[in-house]
N, C-alpha and C positions, 0 to 999 in steps of 0.2 A: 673266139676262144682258141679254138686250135690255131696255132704257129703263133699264136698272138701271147698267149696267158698260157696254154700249155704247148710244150716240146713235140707234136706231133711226128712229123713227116722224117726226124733222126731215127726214131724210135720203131717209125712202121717199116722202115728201109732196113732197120737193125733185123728186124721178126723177117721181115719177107727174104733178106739174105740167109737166114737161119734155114729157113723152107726150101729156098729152092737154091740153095748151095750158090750162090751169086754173089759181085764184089763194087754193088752199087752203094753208090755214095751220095751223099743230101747234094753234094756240090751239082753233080748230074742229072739233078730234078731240074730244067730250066724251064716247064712249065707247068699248067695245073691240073693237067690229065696223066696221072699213073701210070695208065695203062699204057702211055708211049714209052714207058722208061722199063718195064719187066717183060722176064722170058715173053715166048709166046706161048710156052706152057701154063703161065702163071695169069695172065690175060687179066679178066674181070673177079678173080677169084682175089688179087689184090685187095680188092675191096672186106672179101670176109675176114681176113686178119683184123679191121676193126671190130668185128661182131666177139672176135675171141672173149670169152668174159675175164673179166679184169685187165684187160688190155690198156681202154683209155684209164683208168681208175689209178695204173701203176703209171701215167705216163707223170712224167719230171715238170715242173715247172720251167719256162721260159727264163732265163738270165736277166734278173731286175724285175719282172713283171710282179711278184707278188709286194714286195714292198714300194715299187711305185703305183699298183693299183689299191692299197691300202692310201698312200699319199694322194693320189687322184682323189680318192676316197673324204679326206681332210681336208683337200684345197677347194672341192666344188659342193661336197654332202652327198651322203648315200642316196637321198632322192634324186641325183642323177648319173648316179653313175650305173649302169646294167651290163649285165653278160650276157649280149645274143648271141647263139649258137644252131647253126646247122644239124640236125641229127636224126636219127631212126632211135627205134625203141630201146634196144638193149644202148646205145651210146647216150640218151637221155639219163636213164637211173645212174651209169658212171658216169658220166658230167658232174651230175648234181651232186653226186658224193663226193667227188674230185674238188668241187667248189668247198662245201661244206668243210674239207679239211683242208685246203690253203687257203683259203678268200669268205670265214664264216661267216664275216658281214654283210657279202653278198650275196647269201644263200637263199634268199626270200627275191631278187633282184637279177631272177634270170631268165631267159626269154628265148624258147628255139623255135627258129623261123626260117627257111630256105630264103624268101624272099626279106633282106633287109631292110631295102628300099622301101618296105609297106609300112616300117617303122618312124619314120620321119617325124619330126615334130617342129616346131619353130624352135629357132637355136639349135637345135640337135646335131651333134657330131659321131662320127662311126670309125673305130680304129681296126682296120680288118686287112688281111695280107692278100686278099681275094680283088684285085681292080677290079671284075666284074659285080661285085657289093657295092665296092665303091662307086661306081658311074650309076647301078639304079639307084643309092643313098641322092647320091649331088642329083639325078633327076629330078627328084622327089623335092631339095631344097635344100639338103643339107651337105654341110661340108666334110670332108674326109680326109682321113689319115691311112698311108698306105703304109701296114707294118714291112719292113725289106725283110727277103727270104731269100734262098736261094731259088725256088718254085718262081718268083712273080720278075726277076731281074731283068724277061725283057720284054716285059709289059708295060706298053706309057701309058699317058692319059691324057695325052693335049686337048681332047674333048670335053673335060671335067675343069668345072672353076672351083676352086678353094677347096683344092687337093696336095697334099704335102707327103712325102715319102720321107719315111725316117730309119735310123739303120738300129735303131734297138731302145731299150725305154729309157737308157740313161738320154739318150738326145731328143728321143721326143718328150719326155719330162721336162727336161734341160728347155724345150720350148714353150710348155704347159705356165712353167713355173712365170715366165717374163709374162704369160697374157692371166694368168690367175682370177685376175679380178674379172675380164672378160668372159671367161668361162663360166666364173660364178652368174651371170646373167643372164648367157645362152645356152648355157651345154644341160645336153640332158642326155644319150649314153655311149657306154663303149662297148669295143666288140671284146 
């Protein structure tokens, strides 16, 4: 969900420059630990900016994601398309209202799990901007889509089979749409 369907890490970089008077930028995330990239004043406290309330609930939709996960929606059926999500308590109730108001069809079709990989299903694909998802996903048996961020850019996966990195949903729809019918037979969800 986050980086994927909603605008996360623009938005937390936005608040945390607010906080601690700083002139970081999404581009300067090159990996997936935070805490490399704020003061040393700001350390693990990065993290409570998500807890802020209304924090996730006001974050922006991703560029294409709601109208191609409505079309995801139409090319394979709502029984397989899902929103698994990472989260703690106060980020679950905004999640779920956050879905609720851009993605209502998915609103029954959500799933937070730390560990993705324990999701697997035959057929099953997982689109998540996290390579470490993606390599316990393809463990497990399923094949993966790596959403591109600036966070994951220099992360590979030569150890992962039927793993595709895509730079945003016009192109990875733009691939969806050629294998359509394939999907329709093994796919069952997204992140």
């Amino acid at each position: 969900m986050d980086d994927v369907i909603v605008d996360l890490v623009p938005a937390w970089i936005k608040r945390y420059n607010e906080i601690y008077n700083d002139n970081l930028t999404n581009e300067q995330i090159a990996g997936w630990n935070m805490v490399d990239y704020v003061k040393p004043e700001c350390g693990l406290k990065i993290f409570d900016i998500l807890a802020e309330p209304g924090f996730i609930y006001g974050l922006n939709p991703v560029e294409g994601a709601i109208e191609s996960v409505n079309h995801l929606v139409e090319l394979i059926g709502i029984e397989k398309v899902f929103i698994v999500s990472a989260a703690f308590s106060q980020s679950m109730r905004e999640k779920s209202l956050w879905i609720e108001k851009y993605l209502p069809v998915l609103k029954d079709n959500v799933i937070f799990a730390k560990k993705k990989g324990a999701l697997y299903a035959p057929g099953s694909f997982l689109i998540d901007d996290g390579v470490h998802n993606i390599i316990d996903f393809n463990k497990a048996g399923g094949s993966g889509y790596i959403f591109d961020t600036p966070h994951n850019q220099e992360e590979t996966f030569p150890e992962i089979k039927d793993c595709y990195r895509y730079k945003g949903w016009n192109d990875l729809m733009s691939s969806f749409e050629k294998y359509a019918e394939y999907i329709n037979r093994t796919s069952r969800r997204i992140n």
